[in-house]
N, C-alpha and C positions, 0 to 999 in steps of 0.2 A: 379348578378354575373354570368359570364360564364362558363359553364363546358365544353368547346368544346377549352380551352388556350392548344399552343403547351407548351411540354415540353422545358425545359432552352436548349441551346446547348452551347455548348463549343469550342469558337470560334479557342482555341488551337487543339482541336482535328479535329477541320475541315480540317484545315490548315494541318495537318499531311497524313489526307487523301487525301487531293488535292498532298501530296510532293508523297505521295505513287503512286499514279494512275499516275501523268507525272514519277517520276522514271520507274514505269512498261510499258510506255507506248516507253519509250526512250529505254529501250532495246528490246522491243518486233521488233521494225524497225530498231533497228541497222542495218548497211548495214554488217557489219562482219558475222552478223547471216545467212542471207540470201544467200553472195555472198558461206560460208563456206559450208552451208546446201546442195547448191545446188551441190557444187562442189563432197562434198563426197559422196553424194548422185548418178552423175554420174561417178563416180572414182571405186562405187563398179558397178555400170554396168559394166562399160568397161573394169575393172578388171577379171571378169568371163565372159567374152566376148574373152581376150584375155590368159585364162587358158584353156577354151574348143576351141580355135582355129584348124581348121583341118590342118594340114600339105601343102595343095595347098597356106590357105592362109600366112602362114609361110615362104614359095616359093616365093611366089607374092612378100613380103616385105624384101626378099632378106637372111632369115636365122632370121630375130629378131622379138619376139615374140613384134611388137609395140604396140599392145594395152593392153599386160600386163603392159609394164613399160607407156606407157601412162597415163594406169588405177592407177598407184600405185602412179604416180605424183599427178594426178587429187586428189584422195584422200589424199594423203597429205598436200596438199593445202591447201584441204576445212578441215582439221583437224586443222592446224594450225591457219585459220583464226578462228574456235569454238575455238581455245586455246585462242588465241588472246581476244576473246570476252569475254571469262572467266575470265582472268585476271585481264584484265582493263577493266570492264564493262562502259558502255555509263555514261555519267552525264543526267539530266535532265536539260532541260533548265531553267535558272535564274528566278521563277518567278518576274512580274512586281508589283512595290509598288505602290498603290492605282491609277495603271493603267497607270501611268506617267515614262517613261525612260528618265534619263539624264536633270534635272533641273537645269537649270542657278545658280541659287546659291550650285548646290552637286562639291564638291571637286574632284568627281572623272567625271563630267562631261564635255561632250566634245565642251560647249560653251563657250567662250571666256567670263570674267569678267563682259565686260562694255555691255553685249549687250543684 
């Protein structure tokens, strides 16, 4: 007899872990993360960039503080799309059954009956 047999596994709980790791992996790349992250992330630069503005360059841009309200757009943006991302989080993609998409005989596939 062997004393070196793996334990049983539990082909259900595998499977839960594989839906976990593509769920975490589809939000981790979401583009709404990234494109948002970025955004707020230079929205508070330019933001105090255009609160500590000196008066010449206030001058320059004709009276309007632009990179306050630049910065307060930017940031909104990238707030918006982290809201976005919050909301309706990514799907994970469909995994594949026994490796095969779309077989001639599945009802919901895209080949024609006879062929």
């Amino acid at each position: 007899m062997d004393n070196h047999s793996e334990p049983a596994r539990d082909p259900l709980a595998d499977g839960a872990e594989a839906d976990e790791r593509r769920s975490a992996a589809a939000r981790l790349f979401d583009i709404r993360r990234v494109i948002g992250g970025l955004f707020a992330v230079y929205g508070i630069v330019v933001t105090l960039m255009g609160v500590f503005d000196s008066q010449a360059e206030i001058d320059k841009a004709e009276g309007v503080r632009i990179n306050l309200w630049a910065g307060l757009a930017m940031l909104a943006f990238g707030l918006l799309m982290l809201f976005w991302q919050w909301v309706r989080p990514a799907e994970p993609p469909a995994a594949e059954q026994d490796g095969v998409i779309g077989q001639p005989d599945d009802p919901g596939s895209a080949y024609p009956e006879g062929s």
